[in-house]
MARPAKE-707017 format. One record per residue (C-alpha): residue in one letter; y, z, x. Coordinates in steps of 0.05 Angstrom, whole numbers. Each point is the difference from the previous one (the first is absolute). Layout:
<nodes>
NODE, guvex, py, pz, px
NODE, A, Y, Z, X
...
</nodes>
This chain:
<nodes>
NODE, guvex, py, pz, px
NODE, X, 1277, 1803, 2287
NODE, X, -66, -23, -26
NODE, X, -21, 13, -72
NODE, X, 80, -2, -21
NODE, X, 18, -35, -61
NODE, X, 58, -47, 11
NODE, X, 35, -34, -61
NODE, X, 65, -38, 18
NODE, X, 15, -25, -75
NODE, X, -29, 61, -40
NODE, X, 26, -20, -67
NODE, X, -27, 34, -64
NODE, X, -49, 32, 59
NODE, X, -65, -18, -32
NODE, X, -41, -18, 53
NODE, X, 21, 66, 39
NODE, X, -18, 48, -64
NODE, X, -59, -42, -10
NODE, X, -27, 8, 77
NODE, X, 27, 78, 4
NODE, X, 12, 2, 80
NODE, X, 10, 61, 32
NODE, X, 54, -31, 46
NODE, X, 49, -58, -14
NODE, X, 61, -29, 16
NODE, X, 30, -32, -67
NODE, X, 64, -51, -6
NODE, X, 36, -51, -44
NODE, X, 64, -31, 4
NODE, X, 21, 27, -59
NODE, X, 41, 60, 16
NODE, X, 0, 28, -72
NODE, X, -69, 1, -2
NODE, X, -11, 41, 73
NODE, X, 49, 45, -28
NODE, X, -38, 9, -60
NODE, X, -66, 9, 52
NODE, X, 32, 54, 31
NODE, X, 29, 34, -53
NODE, X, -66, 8, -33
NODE, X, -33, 26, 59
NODE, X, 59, 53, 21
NODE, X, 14, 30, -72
NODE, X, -36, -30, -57
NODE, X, 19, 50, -44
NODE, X, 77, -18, -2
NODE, X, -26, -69, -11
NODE, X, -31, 21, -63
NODE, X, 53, 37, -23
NODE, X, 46, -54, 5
NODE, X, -35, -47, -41
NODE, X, -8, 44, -50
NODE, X, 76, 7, 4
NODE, X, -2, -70, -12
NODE, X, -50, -5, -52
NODE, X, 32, 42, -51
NODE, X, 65, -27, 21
NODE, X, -14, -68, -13
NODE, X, -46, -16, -61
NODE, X, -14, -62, -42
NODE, X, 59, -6, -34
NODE, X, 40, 3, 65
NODE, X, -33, -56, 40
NODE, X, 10, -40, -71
NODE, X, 69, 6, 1
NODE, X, 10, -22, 82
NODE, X, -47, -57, -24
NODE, X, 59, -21, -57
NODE, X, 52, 8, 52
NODE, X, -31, -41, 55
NODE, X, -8, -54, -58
NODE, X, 77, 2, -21
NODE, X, 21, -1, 81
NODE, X, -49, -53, 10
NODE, X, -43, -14, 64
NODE, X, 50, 11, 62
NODE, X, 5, 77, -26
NODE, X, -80, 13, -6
NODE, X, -10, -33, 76
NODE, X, 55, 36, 27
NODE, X, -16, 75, 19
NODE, X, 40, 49, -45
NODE, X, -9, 69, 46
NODE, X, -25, -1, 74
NODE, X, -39, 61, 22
NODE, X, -4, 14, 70
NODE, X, -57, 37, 26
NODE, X, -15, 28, 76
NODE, X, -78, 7, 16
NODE, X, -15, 69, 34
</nodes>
């Protein structure tokens, strides 16, 4: 299809807000981040209201004190992943 955008590693997606195509065909191997895509552009709104969830549930003083705990549990904890979140693209 001429006049198709095609981005096979869309990342942060700057060149494709940038450029504005009518048409394109976006990917990444990141699976999270497709997810994420997709999410946005099926129900943004639930997006938003999750993170603001999130915001009020997690404030300053609550990142400090996972910042003290990763500290006192040293390195091995911080690199491991503490909660895995599986998400299915629509």
């Amino acid at each position: 299809m001429k006049g198709r955008y095609i981005e096979p590693f869309v990342g942060t997606g700057a060149v494709f807000f940038a450029l504005g195509p009518r048409v394109a065909l976006l990917g990444d191997s990141n699976d999270d981040l497709i997810a994420t895509y997709c999410g946005v552009k099926s129900d943004w709104e639930a997006i938003l209201a999750s993170l603001k969830e999130h915001q009020a549930a997690h404030n300053r003083d609550h990142y400090m004190l996972r910042v003290m705990t990763t500290r006192r549990m040293g390195i091995a904890h911080y690199a491991a992943p503490t909660q895995t979140v599986a998400m299915s693209t629509p």
